[in-house]
C-alpha positions in Angstrom: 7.8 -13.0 8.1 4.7 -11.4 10.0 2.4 -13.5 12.1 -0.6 -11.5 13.6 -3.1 -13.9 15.7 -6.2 -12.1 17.7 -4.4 -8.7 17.8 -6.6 -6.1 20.1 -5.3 -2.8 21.0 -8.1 0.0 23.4 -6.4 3.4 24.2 -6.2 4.1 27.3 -9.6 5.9 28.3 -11.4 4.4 25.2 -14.3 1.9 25.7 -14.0 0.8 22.3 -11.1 -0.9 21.0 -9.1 0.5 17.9 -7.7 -2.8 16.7 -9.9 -5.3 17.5 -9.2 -9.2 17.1 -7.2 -8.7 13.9 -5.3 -12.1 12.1 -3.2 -12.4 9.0 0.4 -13.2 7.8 2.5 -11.4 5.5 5.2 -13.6 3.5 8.7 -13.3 3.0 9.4 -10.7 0.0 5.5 -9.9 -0.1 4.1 -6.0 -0.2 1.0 -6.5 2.4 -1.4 -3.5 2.1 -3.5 -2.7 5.2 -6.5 -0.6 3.6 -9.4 1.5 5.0 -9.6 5.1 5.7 -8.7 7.2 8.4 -9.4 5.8 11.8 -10.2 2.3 11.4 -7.6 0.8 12.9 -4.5 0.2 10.2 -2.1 2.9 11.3 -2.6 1.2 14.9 -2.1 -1.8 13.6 1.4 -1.4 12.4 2.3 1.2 15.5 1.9 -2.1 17.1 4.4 -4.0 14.7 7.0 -1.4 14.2 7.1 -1.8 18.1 5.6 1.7 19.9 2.5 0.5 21.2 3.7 -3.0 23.5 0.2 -3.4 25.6 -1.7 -5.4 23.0 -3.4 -8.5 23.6 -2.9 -11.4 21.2 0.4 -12.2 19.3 2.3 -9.9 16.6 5.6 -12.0 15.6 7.9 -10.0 13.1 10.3 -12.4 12.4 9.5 -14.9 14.9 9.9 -12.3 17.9 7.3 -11.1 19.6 6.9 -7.5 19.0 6.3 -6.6 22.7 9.5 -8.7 23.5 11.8 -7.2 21.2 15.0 -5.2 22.1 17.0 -2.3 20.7 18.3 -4.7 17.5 14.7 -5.0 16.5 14.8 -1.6 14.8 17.9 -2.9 13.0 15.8 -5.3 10.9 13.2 -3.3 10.1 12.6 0.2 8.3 10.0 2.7 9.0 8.6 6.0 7.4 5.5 7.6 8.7 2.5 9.7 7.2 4.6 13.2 7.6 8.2 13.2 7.2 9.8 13.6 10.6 13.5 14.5 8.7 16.1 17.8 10.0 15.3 20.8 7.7 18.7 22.6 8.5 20.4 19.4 7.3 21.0 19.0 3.5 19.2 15.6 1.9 22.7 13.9 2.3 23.7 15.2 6.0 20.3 13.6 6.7 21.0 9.7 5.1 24.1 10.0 6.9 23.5 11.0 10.2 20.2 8.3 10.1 22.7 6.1 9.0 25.0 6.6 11.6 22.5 5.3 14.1 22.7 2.0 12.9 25.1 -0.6 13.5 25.1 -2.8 10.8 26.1 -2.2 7.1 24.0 0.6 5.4 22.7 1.4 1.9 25.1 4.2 0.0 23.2 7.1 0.8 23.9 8.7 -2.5 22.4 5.7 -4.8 19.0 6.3 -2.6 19.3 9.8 -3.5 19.5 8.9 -7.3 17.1 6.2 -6.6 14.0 9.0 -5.7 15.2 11.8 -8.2 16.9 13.7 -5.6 20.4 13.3 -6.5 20.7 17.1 -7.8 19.5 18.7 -4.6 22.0 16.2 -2.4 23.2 19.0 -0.7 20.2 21.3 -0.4 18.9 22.1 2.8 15.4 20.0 3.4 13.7 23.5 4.3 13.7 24.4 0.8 11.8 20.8 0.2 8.7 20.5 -1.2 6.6 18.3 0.3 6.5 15.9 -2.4 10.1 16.0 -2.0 10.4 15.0 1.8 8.2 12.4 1.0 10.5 10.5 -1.3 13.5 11.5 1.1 11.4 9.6 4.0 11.4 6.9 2.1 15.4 6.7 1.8 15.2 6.6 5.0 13.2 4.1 5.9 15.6 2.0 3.3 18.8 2.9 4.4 19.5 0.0 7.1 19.0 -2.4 3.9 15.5 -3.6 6.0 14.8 -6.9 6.0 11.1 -5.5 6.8 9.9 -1.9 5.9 7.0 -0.3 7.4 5.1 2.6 5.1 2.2 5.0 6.8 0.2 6.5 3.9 3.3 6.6 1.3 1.4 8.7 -1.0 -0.8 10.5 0.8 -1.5 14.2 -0.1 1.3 13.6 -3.4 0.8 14.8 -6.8 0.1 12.5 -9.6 3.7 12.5 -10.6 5.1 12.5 -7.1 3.2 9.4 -6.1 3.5 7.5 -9.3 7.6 8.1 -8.1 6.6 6.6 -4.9 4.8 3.4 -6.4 8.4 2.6 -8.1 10.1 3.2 -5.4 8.4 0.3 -3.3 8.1 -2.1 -6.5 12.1 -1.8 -7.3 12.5 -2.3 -3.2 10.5 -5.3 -3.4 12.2 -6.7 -6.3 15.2 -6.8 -3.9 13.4 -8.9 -2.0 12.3 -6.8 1.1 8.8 -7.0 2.9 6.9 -4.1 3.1 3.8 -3.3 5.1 1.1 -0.3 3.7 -1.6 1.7 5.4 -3.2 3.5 2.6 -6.8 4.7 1.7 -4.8 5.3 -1.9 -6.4 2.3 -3.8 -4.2 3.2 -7.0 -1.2 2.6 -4.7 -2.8 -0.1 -3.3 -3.6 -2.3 -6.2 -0.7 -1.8 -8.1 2.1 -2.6 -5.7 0.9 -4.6 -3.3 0.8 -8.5 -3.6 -2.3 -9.2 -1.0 -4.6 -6.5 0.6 -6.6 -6.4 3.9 -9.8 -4.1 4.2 -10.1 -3.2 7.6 -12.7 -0.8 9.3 -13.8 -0.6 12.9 -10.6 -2.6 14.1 -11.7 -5.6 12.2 -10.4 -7.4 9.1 -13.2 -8.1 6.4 -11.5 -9.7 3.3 -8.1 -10.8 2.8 -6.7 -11.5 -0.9 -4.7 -10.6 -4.1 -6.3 -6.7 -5.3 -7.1 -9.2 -8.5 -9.2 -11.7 -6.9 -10.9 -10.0 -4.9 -11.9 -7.5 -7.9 -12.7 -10.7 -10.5 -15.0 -12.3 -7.6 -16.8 -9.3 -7.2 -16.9 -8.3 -10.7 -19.9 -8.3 -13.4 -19.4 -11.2 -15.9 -20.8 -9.3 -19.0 -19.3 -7.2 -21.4 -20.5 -4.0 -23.3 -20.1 -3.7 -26.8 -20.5 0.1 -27.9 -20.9 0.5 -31.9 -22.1 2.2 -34.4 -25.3 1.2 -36.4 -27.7 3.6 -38.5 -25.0 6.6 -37.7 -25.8 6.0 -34.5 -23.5 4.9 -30.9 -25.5 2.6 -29.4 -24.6 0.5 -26.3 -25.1 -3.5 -25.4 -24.6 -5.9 -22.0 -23.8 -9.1 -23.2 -23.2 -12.4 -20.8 -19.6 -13.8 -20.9 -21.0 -17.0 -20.5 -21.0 -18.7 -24.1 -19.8 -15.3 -26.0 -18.5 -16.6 -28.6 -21.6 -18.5 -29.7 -24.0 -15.5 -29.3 -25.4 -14.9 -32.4 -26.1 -11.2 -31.0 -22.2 -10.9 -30.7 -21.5 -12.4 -33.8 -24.2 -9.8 -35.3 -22.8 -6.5 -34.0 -18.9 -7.6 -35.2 -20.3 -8.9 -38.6 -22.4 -6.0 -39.2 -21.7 -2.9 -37.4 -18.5 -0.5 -36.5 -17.6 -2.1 -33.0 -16.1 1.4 -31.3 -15.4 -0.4 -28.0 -15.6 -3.8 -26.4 -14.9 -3.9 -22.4 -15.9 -6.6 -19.7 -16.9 -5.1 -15.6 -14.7 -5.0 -13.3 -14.8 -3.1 -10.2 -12.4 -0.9 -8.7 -10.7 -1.5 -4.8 -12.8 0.9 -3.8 -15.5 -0.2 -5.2 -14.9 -3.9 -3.1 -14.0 -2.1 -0.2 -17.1 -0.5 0.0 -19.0 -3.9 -0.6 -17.3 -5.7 2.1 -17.1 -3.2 4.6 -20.0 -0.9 3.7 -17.3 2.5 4.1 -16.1 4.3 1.8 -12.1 5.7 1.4 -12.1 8.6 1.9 
């Protein structure tokens, strides 16, 4: 669905370039999360795909079409919601969905099922100025879905949301990819990251570092012991153990035979945790 092949972007007056010799693919129905902090490149990275920044070198095909190639129809395809809501505060949560809709020529999503879809159905026809922000978030997000887009581009969908607010969010993308739709992330939100998308790319300085499944790239880099907490003598005491032939350590068979085994867990590090390995940044 998204073929990126020696992408380089430099603003004009920069020396240094901002997206710098970037490849991957993202497949059909996939959630492709491009993650890093703030100003390494990612939120360039999809200005380029979603079509405002056209004087890239390299290849970005969404679709098959070159991005720098594409025409006004391009934006009927696709879906786009960036890191603040850009939405009409004197225009009620409805008026909005429709006029947005209006734009487009093709068939639309029922603006109304959106609304129920975020938790916004009861304020349809409040006036967005009354909005918290967690609130224009999720209504950015209807309309970024309400073309029915084959592809949907999402800037930071949770960033600077409340617990609740971006757990609301998270759903939001998985039920949308359910339907089949591709979605592209920038985030530096690596609870959003690993739990909805399919395949995540650290990026810093321009530059891709690692490519792969939030999974693999955590069981690759994780620990392969496990720490048995228990009590012996009235006492919590704590032991690293090798995964490697457990289940004939005589050790391990010890502290279940004899002791009060409080918790048993194996290492595993978090995203952030690899991102920092392989990029030597932190999110932040």
């Amino acid at each position: 669905m998204i073929a990126v092949e020696g992408l380089r972007f430099r603003y004009p007056g920069s020396e240094n370039y901002a997206v710098d010799g970037v490849d991957f693919e993202v497949a059909p129905g996939e959630v492709f999360g491009l993650l890093g902090p703030s100003g390494v490149g990612k939120t360039t990275t999809q200005r380029i795909l979603v079509g405002l920044m056209r004087s890239y070198e390299g290849s970005a095909r969404v679709g098959g079409l070159e991005v720098r190639d594409a025409g006004a129809d391009y934006y009927e395809q696709i879906g786009v919601a960036f890191e603040f809501p850009t939405l009409y505060g004197k225009f009620t949560a409805l008026e909005n969905l429709v006029f947005f809709a209006s734009l487009y020529g093709g068939e639309t999503e029922d603006p109304h099922k959106l609304l129920a879809l975020v938790g916004l159905e009861d304020v349809a026809h409040t006036r967005v100025s009354s909005f918290s922000h967690g609130m224009k978030m999720r209504l950015r997000l209807c309309r970024a879905f309400i073309n029915r887009p084959e592809i949907v581009f999402l800037d930071e969908p949770t960033a600077a949301l409340d617990p609740v607010n971006a757990r609301a969010v998270r759903s939001i993308i998985t039920t949308q990819r359910e339907t089949g739709a591709t979605a592209v992330i920038s985030t530096h939100d690596m609870v959003t990251a690993d739990e909805v998308c399919d395949r995540v790319a650290c990026i810093v300085n321009g530059t891709i570092t690692a490519v792969d499944s939030p999974r693999r790239l955590k069981m690759r880099r994780g620990r392969r012991t496990l720490r048995a907490e228990y009590i012996k003598d009235g006492q919590l005491k704590t032991r690293d153990l090798p995964l490697e032939g457990l289940g004939e350590n005589e050790e391990f068979s010890r502290i279940l035979r004899e002791t009060r085994v409080e918790t048993l867990h194996t290492y595993e590090p978090t995203l952030e945790d690899v991102f920092v390995e392989v990029t030597g940044r932190r999110l932040q």
